[in-house]
Steps between C-alpha positions, in 0.01 A plus 500: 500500500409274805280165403228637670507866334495319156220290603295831578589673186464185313111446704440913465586440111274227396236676713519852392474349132209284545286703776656862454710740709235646715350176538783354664617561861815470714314252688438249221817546357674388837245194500563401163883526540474358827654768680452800772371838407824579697723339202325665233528857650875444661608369067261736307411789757143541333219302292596771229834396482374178462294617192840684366700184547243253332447734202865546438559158554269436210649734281864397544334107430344625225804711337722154539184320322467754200918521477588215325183517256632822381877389443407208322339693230670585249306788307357800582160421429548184678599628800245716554278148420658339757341724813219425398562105484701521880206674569237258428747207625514691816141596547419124470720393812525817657203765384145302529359816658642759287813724570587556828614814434181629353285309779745655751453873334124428553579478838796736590441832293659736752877592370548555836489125566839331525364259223382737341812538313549129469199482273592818295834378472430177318244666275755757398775226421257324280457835303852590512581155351225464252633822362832370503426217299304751222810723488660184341215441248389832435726778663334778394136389630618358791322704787130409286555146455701427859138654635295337254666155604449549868177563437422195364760326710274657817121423325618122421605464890183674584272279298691188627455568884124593378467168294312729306607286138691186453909572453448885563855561537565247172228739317731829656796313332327490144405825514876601558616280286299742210553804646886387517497422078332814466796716677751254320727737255439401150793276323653677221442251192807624397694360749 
């Protein structure tokens, strides 16, 4: 990538976060980044494949965030814990406005939209690895718990970008944390 197309996704990033995707046009992108609408549309073709490279950029940063959280647990229970903790690391830095997959779905919620997938995409790998985690606690009740985790996973980033409550994605993270001890196979005593 050319300096001045990572300037423009790095501009079209920051501002499709803070002032949304609609919000934002090719023209203040170019501004920001200090480039020609020319540039933008010769290295990305289309403000939408702008949008698909920003929120796949932020899923790829986010994926090499969460990694080593996860490896460095050592438990089952524990690593399910841990998404929750890169999670509220990362909203802290990263998140003050909430998800930008869910702000982007608020947005973009025509599958026909290249991003479109992009958004679904990341949602669906959270599930998928959620309910990989469960499988290792409690392989049997998997599916239920992967869900029931994402859902709390999803509420606590929610609440956060709302600042609806203090630590909402900490308070998502307790509520796990039972609902994990509650799935946990009981130890045989005899054992």
């Amino acid at each position: 990538m050319t300096p001045g197309a990572r300037r423009a996704l790095d501009a079209a990033s920051r501002l499709f976060y803070e002032r949304g995707i609609h919000a934002v046009g090719v023209d203040l992108i170019a501004a920001e980044a200090g480039v020609t609408k020319k540039t933008l549309y010769d290295r990305f073709g289309s403000k939408e494949q702008i949008v698909v490279e920003y929120l796949a950029g932020r899923d790829e940063r986010w994926r090499a965030f969460l990694a080593p959280y996860v490896e460095a647990a050592t438990t089952p229970r524990a690593k399910i814990l841990a998404v929750f903790d890169a999670s509220r690391d990362w909203a802290e830095v990263n998140s003050g406005k909430g998800c930008s997959m869910v702000n982007a779905h608020a947005e973009i919620s025509d599958p026909a939209h290249p991003a479109y997938q992009v958004i679904t995409g990341q949602k669906a790998w959270m599930l998928a690895l959620f309910t990989g985690l469960a499988r290792e606690l409690a392989p049997r009740r998997a599916v239920k718990l992967g869900r029931a985790l994402m859902l709390l996973h999803e509420g606590g980033l929610v609440a956060h970008g709302l600042r609806i409550f203090p630590d909402a994605i900490g308070h998502a993270r307790g509520e796990a944390a039972a609902l994990v001890k509650g799935a946990m196979p009981a130890v045989d005593p005899g054992r």
